[in-house]
C-alpha positions in Angstrom: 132.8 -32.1 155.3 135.6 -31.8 157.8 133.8 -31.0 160.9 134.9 -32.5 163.7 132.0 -34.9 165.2 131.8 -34.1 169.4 129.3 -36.4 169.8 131.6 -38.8 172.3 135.1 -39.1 172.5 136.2 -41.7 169.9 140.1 -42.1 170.9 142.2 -41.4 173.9 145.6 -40.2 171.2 147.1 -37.3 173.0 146.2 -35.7 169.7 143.2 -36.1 169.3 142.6 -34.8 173.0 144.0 -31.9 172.1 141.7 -31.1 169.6 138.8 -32.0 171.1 139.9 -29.7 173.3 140.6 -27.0 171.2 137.0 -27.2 169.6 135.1 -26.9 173.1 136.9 -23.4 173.0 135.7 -23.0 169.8 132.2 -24.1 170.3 131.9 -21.6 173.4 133.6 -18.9 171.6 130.6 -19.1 168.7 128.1 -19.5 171.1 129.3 -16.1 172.9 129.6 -14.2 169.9 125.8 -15.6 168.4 124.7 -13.9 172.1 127.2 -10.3 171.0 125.2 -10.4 167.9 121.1 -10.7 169.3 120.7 -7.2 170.2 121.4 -6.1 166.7 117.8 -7.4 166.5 116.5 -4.5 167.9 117.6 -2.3 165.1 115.0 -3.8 162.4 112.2 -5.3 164.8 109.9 -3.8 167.3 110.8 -3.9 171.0 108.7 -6.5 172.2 110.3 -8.8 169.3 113.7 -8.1 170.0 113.1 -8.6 173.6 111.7 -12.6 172.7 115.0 -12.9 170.0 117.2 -11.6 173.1 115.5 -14.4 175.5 115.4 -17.2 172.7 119.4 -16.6 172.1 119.7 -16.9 175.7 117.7 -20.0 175.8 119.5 -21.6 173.0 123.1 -20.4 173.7 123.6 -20.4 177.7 122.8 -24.4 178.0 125.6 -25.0 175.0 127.8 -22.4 176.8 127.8 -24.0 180.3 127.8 -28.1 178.6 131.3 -26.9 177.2 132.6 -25.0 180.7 131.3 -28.2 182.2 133.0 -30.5 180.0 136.4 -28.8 179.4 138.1 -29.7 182.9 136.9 -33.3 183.1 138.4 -33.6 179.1 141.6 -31.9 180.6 141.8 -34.4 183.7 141.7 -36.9 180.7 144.4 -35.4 178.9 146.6 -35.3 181.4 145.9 -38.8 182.0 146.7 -39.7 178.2 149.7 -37.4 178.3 151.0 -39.5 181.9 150.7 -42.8 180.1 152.5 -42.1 177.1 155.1 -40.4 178.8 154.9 -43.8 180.8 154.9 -45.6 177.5 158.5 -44.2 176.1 
């Protein structure tokens, strides 16, 4: 339904580097903002369940966060290597 599929890079277009790129950020960014959002569990639960919500989001969301900090300078490194060889190219 228009999603963009990051499950391996499928072309090496300047392009479509870019916005590979671009949705790293994004994935990150909703990660982040599900971890903003965890303590609001607190409000409507006892303590002892918010505190296993706030250790589950961590759980879940760190591993995602640090794939897409670990990714995003090896994906620019291949960027720059695409943008290099079309500026070769022309």
């Amino acid at each position: 339904m228009g999603g963009f599929r990051m499950k391996h890079i499928a072309s090496s277009e300047r392009t479509y580097l870019q916005r590979w790129l671009l949705e790293t950020c994004r994935a990150e960014l909703a990660h982040w903002l599900q971890l903003l959002v965890a303590p609001l569990f607190f409000l409507w639960n006892p303590p002892v369940a918010g505190v296993i919500i706030l250790f589950y989001a961590l759980a879940v969301n760190l591993p995602c966060i640090i794939v897409q900090r670990y990714n995003r300078p090896r994906l620019r490194g291949i960027l720059q290597r695409a943008i290099r060889r079309e500026a070769m190219t022309t």
